[in-house]
C-alpha positions as CSV (number, residue, x, y, z in Angstrom):
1,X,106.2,77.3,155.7
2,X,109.9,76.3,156.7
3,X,109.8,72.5,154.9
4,X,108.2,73.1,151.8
5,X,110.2,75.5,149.9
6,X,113.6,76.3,150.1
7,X,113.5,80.0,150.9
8,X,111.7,81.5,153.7
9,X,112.2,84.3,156.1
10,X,113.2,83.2,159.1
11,X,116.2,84.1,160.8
12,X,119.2,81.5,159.4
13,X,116.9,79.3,157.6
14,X,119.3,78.6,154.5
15,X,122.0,77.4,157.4
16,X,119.6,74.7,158.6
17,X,119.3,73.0,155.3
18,X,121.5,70.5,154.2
19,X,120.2,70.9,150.4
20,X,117.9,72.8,148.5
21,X,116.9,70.3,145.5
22,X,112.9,68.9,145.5
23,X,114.5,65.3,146.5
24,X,116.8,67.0,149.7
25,X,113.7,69.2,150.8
26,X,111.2,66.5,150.5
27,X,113.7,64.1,152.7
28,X,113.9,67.0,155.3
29,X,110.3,67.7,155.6
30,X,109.9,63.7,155.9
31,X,112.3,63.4,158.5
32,X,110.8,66.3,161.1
33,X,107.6,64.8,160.1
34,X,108.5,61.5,161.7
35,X,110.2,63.4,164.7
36,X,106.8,65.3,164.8
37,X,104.6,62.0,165.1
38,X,107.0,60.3,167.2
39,X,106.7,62.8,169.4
40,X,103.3,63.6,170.0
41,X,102.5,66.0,167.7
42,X,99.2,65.5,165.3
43,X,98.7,68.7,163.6
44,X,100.0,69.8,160.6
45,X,99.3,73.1,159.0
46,X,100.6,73.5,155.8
47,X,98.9,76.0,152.9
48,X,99.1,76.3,149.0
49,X,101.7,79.1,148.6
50,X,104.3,76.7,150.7
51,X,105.6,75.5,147.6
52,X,105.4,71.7,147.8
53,X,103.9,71.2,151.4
54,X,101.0,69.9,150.4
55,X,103.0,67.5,148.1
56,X,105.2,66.7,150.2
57,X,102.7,65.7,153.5
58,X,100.6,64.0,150.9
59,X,103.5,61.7,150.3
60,X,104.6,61.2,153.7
61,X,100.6,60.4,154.7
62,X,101.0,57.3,151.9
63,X,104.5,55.9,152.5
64,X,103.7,55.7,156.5
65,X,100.2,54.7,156.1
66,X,98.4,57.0,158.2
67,X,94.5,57.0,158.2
68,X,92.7,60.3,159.1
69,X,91.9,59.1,162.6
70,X,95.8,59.1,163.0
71,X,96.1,63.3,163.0
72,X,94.4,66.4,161.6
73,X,96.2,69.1,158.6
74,X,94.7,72.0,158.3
75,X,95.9,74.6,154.6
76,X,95.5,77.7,153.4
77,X,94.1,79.6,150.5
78,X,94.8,83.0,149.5
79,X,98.2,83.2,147.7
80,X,100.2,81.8,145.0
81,X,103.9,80.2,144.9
82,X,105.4,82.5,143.3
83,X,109.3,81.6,143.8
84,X,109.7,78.8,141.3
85,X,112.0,76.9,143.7
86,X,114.5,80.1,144.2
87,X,115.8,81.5,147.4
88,X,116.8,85.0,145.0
89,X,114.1,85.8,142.9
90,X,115.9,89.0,142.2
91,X,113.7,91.3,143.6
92,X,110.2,89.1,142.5
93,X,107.5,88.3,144.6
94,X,108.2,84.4,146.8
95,X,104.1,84.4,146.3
96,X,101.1,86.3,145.4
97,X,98.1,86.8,147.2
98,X,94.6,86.7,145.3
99,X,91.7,86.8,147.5
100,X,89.0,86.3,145.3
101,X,86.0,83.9,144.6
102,X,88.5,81.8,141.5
103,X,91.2,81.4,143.3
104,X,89.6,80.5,146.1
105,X,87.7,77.2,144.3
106,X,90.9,76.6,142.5
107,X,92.9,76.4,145.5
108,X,90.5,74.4,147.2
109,X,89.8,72.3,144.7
110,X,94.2,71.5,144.6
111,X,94.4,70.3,148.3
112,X,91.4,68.6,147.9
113,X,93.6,66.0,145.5
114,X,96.2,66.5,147.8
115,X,95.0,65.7,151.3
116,X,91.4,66.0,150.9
117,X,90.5,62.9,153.4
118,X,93.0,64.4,155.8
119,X,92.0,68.0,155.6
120,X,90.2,69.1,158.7
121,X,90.7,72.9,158.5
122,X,90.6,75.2,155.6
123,X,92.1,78.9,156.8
124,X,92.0,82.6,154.4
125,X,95.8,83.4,154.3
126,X,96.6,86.2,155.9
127,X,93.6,88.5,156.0
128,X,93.6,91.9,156.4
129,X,91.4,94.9,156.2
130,X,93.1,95.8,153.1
131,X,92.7,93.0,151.0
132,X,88.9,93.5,151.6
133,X,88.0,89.4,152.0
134,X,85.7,89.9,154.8
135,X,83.7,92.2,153.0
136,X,83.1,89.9,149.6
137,X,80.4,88.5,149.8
138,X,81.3,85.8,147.2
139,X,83.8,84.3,148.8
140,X,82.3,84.4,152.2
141,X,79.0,82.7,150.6
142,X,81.4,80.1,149.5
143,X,83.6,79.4,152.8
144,X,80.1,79.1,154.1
145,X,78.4,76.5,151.8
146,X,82.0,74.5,151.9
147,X,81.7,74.9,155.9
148,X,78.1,73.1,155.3
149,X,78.3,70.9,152.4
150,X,82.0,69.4,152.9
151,X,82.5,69.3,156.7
152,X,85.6,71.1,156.3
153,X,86.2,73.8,159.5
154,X,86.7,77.3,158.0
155,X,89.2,79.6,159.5
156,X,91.7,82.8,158.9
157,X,95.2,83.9,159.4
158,X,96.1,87.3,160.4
159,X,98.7,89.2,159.6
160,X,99.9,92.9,160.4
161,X,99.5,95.2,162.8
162,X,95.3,96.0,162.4
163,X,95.1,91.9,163.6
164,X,92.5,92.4,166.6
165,X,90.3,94.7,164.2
166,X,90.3,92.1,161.7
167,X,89.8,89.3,164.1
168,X,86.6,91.3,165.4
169,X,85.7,92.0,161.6
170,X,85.7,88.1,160.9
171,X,83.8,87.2,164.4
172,X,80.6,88.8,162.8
173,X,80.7,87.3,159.3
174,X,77.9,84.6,159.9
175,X,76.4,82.0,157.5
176,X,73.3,84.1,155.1
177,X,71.5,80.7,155.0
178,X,71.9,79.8,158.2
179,X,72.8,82.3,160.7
180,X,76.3,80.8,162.1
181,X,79.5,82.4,162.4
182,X,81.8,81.4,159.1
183,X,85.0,81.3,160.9
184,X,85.8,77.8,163.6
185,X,89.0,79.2,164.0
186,X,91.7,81.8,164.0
187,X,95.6,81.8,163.6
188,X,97.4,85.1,164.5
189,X,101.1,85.8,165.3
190,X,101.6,86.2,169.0
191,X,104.7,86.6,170.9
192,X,106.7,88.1,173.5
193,X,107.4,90.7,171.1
194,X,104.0,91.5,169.5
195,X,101.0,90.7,171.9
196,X,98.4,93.2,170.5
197,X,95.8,90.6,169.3
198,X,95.8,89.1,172.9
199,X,92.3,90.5,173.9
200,X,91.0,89.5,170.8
201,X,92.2,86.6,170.7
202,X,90.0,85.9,174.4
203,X,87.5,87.4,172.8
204,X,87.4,84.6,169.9
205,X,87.9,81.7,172.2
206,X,85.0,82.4,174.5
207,X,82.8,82.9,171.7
208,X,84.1,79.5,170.4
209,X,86.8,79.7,168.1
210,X,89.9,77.7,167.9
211,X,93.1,79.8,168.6
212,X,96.4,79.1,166.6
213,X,99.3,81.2,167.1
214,X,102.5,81.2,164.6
215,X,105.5,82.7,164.6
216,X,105.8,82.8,168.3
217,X,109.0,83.0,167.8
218,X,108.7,86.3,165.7
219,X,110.6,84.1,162.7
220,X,113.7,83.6,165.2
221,X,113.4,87.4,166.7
222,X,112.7,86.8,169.8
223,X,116.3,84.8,170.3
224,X,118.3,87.5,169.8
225,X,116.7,89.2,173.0
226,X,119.2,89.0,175.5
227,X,116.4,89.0,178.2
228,X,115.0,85.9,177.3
229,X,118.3,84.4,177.0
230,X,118.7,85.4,180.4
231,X,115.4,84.0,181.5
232,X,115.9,80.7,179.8
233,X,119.2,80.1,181.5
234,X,118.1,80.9,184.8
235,X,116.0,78.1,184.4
236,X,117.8,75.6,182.8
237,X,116.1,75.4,179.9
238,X,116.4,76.2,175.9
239,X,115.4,80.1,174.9
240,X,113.3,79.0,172.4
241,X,111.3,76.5,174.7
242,X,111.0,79.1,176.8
243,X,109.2,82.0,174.4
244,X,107.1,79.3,173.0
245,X,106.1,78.4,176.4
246,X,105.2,82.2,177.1
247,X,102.5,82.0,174.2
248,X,101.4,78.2,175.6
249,X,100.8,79.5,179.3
250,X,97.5,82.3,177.9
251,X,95.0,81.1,180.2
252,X,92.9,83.5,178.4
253,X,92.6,81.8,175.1
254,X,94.4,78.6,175.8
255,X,96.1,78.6,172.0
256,X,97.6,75.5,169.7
257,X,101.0,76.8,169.1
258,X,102.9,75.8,165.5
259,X,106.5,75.2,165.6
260,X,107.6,76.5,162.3
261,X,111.1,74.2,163.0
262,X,113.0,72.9,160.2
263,X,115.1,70.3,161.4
264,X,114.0,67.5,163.6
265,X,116.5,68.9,166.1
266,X,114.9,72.4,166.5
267,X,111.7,70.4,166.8
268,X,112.6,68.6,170.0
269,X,114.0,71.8,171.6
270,X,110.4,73.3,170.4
271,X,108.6,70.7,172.1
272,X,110.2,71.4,175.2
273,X,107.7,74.6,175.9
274,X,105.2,71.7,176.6
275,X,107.3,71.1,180.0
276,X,107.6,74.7,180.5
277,X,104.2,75.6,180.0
278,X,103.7,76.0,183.9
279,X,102.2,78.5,186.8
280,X,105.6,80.1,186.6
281,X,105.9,80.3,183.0
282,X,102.5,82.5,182.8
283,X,104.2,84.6,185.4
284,X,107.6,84.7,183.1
285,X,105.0,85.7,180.1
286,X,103.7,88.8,181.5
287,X,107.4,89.6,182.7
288,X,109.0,89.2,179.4
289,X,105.5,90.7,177.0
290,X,106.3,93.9,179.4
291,X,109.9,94.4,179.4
292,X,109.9,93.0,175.6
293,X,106.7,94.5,173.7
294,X,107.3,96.6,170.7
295,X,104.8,98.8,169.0
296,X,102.8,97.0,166.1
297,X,103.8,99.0,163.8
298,X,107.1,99.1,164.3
299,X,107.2,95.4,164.9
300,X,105.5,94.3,161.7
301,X,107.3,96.8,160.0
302,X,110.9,94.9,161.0
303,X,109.2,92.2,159.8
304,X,108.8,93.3,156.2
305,X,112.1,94.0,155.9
306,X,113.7,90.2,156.8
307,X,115.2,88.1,153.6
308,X,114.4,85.2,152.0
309,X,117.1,83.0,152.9
């Protein structure tokens, strides 16, 4: 979300880039790619409304000649890139979401040409009660029959603060030909500020889902919390490795957390939280979700009020 457009809404985003042209952010993505790979990392979530991500991993696959044995991607369908390469659309839409049968093949159908050998995972974007996905039966026909013709895991995103009632919506959408659940996997936002979705989220992994938490950072939120500061320094370790950490050490549900850095630097502080991830960091968790939690509402509404930058 952070490498394949210039504007997005996490907290000092614009300061991290060095440019903002196709050629600058294509070198930028390319370069925390490589930092990702070198250090460990082999997943890459990207989706269609992150204006050239698909592009620009497509590229990166080629030029380092990387097999699909060497990692996994997993996209998204659901919205539109709406931005047109600006960071001020004057008051416009950065993307559009369209959750319907059309958009659905056409999107599929574009990172297919993309990183069709390479795609593993194939997620709704952001679905919600509202936008009434789980109750089309179209397009839940269709994830279905791609989930048994192509091979291609399907899976959702979540987004506001009805996420555990949509979660338990999706877990009972099941296959009308064959009987199976639709959905392999789940990614929700999880953090020390917004853990609502936490029981749900158990609730989907010991059924058998995947669980994929973003923004567990809360888009850079959580780093202006003076308590996690505090915790970090006491021991001896970056704030941001630390809250990442928090959503690594749910026993419960045992999640794949993304990064959502945008320079290779941020990156390496990210991957820290695999060295924090400890007995003592679970303990830390439930310290910090206590003294930190916000209501959902009010936490999702903050959200909808942060600039593209």
């Amino acid at each position: 979300a952070a490498l394949g457009r210039p504007g997005y809404i996490n907290l000092g985003h614009g300061e991290q880039l060095r440019g903002v042209s196709v050629d600058d952010m294509r070198q930028n993505c390319w370069e925390v790619l490589d930092c990702a790979y070198e250090a460990g990392v082999r997943h890459i979530d990207c989706a269609r409304s992150y204006g050239r991500s698909e592009e620009f991993l497509s590229g990166w696959l080629a030029s380092r000649g990387l097999t699909p044995d060497d990692l996994t991607v997993s996209s998204k369908w659901g919205y539109t890139y709406s931005a047109d390469w600006r960071v001020d659309t004057g008051g416009e839409p950065h993307e559009i979401k369209e959750h319907t049968l059309a958009n659905l093949q056409k999107q599929f159908a574009e990172s297919q040409a993309l990183i069709g050998p390479y795609l593993a995972l194939y997620q709704i974007h952001s679905a919600t009660l509202e936008s009434g996905v789980l109750e089309n039966a179209e397009v839940l026909d269709e994830l279905a029959r791609m989930r048994r013709d192509t091979g291609v895991r399907i899976g959702l995103s979540l987004s506001g603060a009805q996420q555990a009632t949509t979660l338990r919506r999706a877990l009972a959408c099941t296959d009308t030909a064959s009987g199976e659940r639709i959905f392999d996997s789940v990614q929700a936002t999880f953090n020390v500020l917004e853990s609502s979705v936490g029981d749900a989220l158990a609730e989907a992994s010991a059924q058998g889902c995947d669980i994929i938490v973003k923004e567990a950072m809360a888009n850079g939120r959580v780093l202006r919390a003076p308590e996690l500061a505090g915790a970090a320094r006491a021991r001896g370790v970056p704030a941001d490795a630390l809250a990442l950490a928090c959503v690594l050490a749910q026993e419960s549900f045992s999640p794949m957390v993304l990064s959502g850095a945008a320079t290779p630097e941020h990156l390496l502080s990210n991957l820290r939280a695999a060295e924090v991830a400890t007995e003592e960091a679970a303990e830390a968790a439930r310290a910090l979700m206590a003294e930190l939690a916000e209501e959902p509402d009010a936490y999702w509404s903050e959200r909808s009020t942060l600039a593209w930058n």
